[in-house]
FIVO-605766 format. One record per residue: x, y, z of N, C-alpha, C in turn. Coordinates in steps of 0.001 Angstrom, whole numbers, plus 524288, in hexadecimal, padded with zeros to 5 digits. Layout:
XYZXYZXYZ;...
This chain:
8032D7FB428000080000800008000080352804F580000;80807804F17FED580B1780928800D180B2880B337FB3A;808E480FB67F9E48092D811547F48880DF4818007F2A8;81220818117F815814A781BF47F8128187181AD47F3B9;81A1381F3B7EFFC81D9781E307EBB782231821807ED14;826F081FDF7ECBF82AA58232C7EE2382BD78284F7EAF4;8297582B367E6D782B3E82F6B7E60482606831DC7E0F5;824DB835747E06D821838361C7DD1D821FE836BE7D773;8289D835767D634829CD832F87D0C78272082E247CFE4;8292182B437D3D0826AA825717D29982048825987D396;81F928281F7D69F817AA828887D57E8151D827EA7D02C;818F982CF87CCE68153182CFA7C835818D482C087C1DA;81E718287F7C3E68205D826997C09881CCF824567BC3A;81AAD820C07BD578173D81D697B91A810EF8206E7B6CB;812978261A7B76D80DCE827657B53B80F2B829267AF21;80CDA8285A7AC0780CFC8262E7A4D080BA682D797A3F6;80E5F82CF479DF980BC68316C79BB7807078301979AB9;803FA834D9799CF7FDDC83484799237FA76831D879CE7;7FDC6831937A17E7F828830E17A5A37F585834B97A91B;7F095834D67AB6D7EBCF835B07ADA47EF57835827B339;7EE53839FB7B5447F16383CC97B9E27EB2683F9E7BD12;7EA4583E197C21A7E646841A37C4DD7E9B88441D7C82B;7E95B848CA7C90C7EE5784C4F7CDBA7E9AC84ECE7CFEA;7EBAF84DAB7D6367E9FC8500A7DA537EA82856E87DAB8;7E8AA857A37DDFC7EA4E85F8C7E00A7E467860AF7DF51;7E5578663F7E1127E2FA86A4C7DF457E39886F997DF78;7E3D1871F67DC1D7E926875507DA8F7EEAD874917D9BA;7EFB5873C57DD577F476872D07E01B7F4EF86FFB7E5F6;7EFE1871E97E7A87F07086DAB7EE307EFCB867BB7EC81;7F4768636D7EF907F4348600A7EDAC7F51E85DB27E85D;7F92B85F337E5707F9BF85D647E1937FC7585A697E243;7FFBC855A07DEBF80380851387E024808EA8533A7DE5B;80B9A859217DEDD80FC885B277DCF58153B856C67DCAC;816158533F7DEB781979850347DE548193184CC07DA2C;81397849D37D99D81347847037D6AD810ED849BB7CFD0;8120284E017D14D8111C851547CB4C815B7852147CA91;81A56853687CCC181ED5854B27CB618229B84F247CB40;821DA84BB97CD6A82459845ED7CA97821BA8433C7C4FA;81C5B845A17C3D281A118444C7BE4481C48847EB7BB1C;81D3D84CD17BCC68200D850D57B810825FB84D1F7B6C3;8290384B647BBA282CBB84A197B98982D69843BE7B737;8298A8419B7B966828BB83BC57B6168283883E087B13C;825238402C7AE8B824938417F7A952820188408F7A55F;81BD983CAA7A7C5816D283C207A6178150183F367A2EF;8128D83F437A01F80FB28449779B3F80A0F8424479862;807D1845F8797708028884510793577FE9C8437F79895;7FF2E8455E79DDA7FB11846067A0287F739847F57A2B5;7F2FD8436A7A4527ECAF846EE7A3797EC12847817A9A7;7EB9C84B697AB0D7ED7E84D4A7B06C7E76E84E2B7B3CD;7E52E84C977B68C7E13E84F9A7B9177E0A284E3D7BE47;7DE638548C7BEA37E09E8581D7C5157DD5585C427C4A7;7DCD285E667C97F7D91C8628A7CB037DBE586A387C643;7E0CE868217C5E97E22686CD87C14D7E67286A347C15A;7EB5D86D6A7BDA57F08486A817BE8C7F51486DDD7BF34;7F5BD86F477C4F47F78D8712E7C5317F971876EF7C5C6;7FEA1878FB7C68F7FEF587E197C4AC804FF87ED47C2F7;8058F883127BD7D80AC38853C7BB3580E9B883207BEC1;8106487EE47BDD1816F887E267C0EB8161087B9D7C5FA;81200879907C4CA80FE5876147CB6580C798717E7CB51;80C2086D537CD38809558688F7CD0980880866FD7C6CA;803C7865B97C33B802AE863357C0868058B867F47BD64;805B886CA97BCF08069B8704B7B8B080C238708D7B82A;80F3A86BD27BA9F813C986AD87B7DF81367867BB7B473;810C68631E7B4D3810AE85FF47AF9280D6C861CA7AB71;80A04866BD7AA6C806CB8691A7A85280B3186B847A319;8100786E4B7A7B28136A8709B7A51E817C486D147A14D;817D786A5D7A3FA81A0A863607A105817AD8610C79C4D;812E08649179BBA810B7862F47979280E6685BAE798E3;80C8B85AC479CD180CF18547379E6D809028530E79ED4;804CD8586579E617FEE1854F07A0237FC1C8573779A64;7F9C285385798FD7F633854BB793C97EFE7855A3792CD;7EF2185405797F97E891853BF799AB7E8598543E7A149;7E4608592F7A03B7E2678599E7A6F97DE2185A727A758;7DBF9857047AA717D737858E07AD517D6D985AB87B36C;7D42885E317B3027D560862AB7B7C67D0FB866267B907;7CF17869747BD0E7CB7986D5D7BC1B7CCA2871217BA8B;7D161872CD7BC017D292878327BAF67D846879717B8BD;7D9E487C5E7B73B7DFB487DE07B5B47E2E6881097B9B3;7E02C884A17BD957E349885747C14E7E768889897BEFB;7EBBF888727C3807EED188DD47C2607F2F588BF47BF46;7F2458898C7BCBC7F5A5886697B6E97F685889847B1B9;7F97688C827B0547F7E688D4C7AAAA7F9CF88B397A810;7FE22887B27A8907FF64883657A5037FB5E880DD7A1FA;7F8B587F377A6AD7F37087D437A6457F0C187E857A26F;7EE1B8840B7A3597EBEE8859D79EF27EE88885DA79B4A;7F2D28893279A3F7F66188835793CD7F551884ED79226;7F7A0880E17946E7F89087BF3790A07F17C8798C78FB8;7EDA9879C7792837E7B8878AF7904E7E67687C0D78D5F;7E5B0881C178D327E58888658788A37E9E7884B278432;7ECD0882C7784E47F18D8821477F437EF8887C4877E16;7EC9E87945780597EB2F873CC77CEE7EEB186ED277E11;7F169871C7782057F66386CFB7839A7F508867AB78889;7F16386869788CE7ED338689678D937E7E38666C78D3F;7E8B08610378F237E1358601578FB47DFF78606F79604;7DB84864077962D7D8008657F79B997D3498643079B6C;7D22B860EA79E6D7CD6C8612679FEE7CB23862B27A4CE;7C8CB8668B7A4637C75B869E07A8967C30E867247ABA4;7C2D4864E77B0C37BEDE8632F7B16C7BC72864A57B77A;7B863865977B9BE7B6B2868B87BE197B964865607C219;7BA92867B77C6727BE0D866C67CB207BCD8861EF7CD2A;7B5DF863907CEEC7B4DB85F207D1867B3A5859F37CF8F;7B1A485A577C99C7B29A856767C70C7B7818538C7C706;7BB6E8562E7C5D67C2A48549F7C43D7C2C18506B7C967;7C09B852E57CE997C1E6850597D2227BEC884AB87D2DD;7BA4984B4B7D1417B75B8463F7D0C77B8BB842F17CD59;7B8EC845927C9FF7BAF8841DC7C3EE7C02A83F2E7C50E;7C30D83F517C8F27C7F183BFA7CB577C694837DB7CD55;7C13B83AF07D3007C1728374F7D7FE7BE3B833AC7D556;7BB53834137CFA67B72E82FFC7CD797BA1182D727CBE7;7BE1F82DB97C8EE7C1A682A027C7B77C4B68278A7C97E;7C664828807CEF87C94C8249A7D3DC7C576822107D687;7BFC1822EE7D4C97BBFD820337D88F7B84981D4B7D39B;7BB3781AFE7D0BE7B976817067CBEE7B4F9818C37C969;7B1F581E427C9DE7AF4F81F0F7C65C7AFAC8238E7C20D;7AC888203E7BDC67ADE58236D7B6937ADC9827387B72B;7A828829637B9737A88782ED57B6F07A3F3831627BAFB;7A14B834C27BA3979D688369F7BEF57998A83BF27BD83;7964483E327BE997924D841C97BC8479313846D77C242;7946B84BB97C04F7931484FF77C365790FD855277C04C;78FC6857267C32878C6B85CDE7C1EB7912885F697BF6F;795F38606A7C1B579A2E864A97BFDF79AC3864EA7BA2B;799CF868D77B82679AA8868BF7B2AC798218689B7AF4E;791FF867497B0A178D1E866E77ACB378AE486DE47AB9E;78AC586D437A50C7897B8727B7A41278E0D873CC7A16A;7925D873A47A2AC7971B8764B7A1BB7993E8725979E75;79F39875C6799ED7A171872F4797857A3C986C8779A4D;7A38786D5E79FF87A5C78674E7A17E7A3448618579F9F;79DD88637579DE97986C85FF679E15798C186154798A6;797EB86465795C5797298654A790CF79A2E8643278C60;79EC28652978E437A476864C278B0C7A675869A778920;7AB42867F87872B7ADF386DFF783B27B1CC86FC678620;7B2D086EA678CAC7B847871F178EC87BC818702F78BFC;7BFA1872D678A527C568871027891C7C79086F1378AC9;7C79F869A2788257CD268676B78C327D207866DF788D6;7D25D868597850E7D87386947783AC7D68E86D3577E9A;7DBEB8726177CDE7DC2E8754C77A117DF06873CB7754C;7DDA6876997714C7E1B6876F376D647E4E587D1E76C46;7E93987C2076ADA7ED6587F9E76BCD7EB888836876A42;7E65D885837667A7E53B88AE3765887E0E98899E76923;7DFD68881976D4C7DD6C88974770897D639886AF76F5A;7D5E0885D276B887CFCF88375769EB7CFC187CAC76F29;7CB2987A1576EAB7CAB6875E3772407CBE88715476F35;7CE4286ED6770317D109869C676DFC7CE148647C76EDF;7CC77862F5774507C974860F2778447C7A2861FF77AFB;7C1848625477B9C7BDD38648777FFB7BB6885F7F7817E;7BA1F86160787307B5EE85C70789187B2B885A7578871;7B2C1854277872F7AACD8541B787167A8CC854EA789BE;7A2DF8557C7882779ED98558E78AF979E9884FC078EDB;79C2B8536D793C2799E984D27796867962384D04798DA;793BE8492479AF378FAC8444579AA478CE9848BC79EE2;78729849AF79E81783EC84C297A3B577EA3849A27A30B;77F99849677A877779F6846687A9077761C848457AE03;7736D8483E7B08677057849847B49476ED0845EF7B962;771F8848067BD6276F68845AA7C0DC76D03848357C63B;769B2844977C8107669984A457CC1F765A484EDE7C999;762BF84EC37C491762B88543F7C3E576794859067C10B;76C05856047C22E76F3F858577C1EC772CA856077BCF4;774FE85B237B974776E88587C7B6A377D1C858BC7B78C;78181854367B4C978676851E77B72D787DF84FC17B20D;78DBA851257B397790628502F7ACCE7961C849DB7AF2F;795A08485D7ABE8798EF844087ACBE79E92844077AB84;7A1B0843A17AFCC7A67F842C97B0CD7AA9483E277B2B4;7AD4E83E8F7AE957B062839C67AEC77B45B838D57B18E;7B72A835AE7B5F17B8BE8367A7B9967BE72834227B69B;7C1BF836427B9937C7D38356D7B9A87CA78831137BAD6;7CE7382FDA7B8167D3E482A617BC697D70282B1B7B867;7DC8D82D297BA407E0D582E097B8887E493827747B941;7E9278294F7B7357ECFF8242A7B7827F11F824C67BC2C;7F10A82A637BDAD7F2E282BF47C3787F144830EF7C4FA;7F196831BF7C7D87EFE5835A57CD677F4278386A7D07D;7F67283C3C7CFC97FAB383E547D45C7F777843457D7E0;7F817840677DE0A7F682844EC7E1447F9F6844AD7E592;7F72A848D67E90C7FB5884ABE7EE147F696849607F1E6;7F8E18472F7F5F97F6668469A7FBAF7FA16848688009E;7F82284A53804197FA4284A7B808987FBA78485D80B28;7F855844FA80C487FC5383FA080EA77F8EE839C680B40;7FD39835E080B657FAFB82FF8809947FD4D82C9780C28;7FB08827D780CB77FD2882347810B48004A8206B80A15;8027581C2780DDE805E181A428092A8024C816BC804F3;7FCD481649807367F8A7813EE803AA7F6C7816E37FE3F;7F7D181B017FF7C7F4568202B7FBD97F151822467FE88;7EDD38209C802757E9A38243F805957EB8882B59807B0;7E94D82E1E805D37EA1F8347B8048F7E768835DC8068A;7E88683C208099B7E74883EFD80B3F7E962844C28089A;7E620846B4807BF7E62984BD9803507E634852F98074B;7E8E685618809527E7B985B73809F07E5F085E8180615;7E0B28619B80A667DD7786471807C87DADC866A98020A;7DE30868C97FF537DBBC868F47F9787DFA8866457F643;7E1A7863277F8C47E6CD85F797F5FD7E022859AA7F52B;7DD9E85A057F8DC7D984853FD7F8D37D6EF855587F434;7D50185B067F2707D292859A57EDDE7D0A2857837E87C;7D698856EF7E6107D6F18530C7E1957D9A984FD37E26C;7DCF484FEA7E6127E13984A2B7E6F37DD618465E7E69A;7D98D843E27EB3A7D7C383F2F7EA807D49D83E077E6F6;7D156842817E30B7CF5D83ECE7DD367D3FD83FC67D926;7D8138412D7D9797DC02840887D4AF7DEBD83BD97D6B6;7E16B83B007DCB97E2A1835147DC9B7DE21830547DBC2;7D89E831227DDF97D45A82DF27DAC57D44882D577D581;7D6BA82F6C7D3A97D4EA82F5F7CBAF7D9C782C857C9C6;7E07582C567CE117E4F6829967CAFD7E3DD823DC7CC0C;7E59D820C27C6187E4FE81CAD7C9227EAAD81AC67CB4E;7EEC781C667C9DE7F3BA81D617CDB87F488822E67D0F8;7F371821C47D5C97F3A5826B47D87E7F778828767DAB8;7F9EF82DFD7DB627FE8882D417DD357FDB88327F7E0F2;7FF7D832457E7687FE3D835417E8F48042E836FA7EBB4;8067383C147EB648093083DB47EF1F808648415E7F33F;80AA683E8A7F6DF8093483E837FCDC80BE6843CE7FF40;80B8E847A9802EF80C7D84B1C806C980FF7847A0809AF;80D0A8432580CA280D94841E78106880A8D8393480EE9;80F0A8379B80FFA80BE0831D38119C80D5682E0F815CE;809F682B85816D5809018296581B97809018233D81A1C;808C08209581DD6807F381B3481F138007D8189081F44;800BF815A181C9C7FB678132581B967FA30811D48214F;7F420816CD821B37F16D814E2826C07F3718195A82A86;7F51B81D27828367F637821D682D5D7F244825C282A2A;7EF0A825B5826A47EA6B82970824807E5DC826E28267E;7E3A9829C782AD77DD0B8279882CE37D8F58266782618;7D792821B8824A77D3DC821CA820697CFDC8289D81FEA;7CF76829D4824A47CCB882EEA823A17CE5D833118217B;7D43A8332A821D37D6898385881FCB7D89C837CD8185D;7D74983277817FB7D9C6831328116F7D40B8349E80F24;7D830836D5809DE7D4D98391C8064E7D4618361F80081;7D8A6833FE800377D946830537FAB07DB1382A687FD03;7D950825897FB4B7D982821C47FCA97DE3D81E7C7FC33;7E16181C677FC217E74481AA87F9627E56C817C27F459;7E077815497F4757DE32810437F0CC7DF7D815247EC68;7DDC1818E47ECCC7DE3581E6E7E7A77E64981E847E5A5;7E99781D0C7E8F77ED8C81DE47E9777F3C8819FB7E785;7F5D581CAA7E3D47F8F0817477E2F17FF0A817E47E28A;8009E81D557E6218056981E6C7E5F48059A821E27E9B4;80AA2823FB7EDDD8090A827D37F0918104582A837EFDF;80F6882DBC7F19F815AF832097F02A815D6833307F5B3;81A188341A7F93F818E78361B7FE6281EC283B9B7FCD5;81BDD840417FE1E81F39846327FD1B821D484677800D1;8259F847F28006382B8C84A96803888277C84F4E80881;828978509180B3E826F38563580E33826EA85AC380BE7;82A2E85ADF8072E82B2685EFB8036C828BC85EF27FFC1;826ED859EA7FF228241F85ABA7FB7C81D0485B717FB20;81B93859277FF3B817BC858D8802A68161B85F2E802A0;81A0A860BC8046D8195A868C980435817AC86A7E80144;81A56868627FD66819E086C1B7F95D8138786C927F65D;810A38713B7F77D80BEC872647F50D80B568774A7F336;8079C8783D7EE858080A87DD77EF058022D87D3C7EC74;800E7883737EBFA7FB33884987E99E7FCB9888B37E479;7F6CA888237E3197F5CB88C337DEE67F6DD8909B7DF40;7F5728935E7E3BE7F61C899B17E47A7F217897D07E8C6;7F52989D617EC4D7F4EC89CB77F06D7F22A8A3A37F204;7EDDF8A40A7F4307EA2C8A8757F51E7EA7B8A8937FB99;7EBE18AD127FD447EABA8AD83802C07E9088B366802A8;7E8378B4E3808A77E71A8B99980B9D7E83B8B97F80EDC;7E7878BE5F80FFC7ECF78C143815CC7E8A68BF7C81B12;7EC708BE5681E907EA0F8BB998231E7E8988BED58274E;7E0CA8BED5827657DE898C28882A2A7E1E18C26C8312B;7E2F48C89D831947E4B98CA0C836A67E1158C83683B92;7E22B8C78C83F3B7DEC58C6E98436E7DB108CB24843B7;7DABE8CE10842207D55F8D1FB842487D02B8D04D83F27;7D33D8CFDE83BF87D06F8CE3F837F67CDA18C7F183620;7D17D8C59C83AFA7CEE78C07B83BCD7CA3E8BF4D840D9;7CBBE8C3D1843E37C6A98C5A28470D7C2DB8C727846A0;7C1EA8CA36843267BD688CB4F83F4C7BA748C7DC83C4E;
């Protein structure tokens, strides 16, 4: 049961050009920065990447963006990327833009053995109808747009059909993991980690922090190990190392003003 790998070269050595990658984060909280920067230098290419966005200019996924390494993403948003955009406005680039909370279901449906599934998000709009761009041509006209998909009614309500996800691997970040795979995720780091490791069917998670099988109370696991099929355990330094998008604060009300 001990699924610890000694270094996060060897994690994602055997991943092929042209494979189906689900990456954890959001934004930037929680991304698997180690195991994105041992795939830049393994050398993999022609892949179809999907994640809550990818990345940003000179950071997490938007290094291999710049590598020219990924050829297809699905994502909600583009974020503070303009690589990103360039290269989808220049045609270099297939996107499929798809709503958040869907992206996130459309994983966990596919680590939880089912096809596909019916929600409200998107009916009415080009998501349901078809036509968004998902890849350009170099003078800019649409090359490939989406089909249309399936709506039907239920309760009254009408719901467009979505097809759920499973990649050929999965790289995310957890906070801590026992040597089984069982994960535990911090705060907006839990949001896509556990349906992007649900959707790999090789999962590879690097660890903050790991532990010994049976020192995580069953209550505190957020992802199951059965989801899990490799684990990375980070240096202290490396563990540190996090950063964000941009960072917004305000000046810290005086005691007067906190009396009030």
């Amino acid at each position: 049961m001990n699924k610890v790998i000694p270094s996060a070269a060897a994690a994602v050595a055997d991943i092929p050009d042209g494979a189906g990658l689900a990456v954890g984060g959001f934004g930037l909280a929680g991304i698997p920065w180690f195991l994105i920067d041992a795939l830049l230098e393994q050398g993999a290419t022609d892949l179809t990447v999907v994640s809550n966005n990818c990345g940003v200019d000179g950071g997490g996924l938007g290094l291999l963006l710049e590598a020219h390494r990924i050829t297809r993403v699905i994502a909600s948003y583009v974020g503070e990327n303009k690589e990103f955009a360039r290269q989808y406005l220049a045609g270099e680039l297939t996107v499929e833009l798809t709503p958040q909370g869907t992206l996130a279901e459309r994983m966990r449906a596919g680590g939880s053995g089912i096809g596909a599934f019916f929600t409200p998000t998107g009916v009415g709009t080009l998501v349901a109808d078809g036509g968004l761009p998902w890849r350009y041509h170099p003078d800019g006209s649409v090359a490939i747009a989406s089909p249309p998909k399936e709506v039907r009614t239920f309760g009254g309500k009408q719901m467009l059909l979505e097809e759920s996800i499973v990649t050929d691997y999965a790289l995310v970040r957890a906070a801590v993991a026992d040597k089984a795979g069982n994960c535990v995720f911090h705060a907006a780091a839990r949001n896509f980690n556990p349906p992007a490791a649900m959707a790999g069917r090789i999962t590879v998670v690097e660890a903050e922090r790991v532990v010994e099988v049976g020192e995580l109370h069953p209550d505190e696991v957020h992802l199951p190990g059965i989801f899990v099929q490799r684990v990375v355990e980070l240096t202290p330094e490396q563990a540190a190392h996090k950063s964000i998008e941009k960072r917004t604060t305000r000046a810290r009300p005086n005691a007067e003003e906190i009396a009030r």
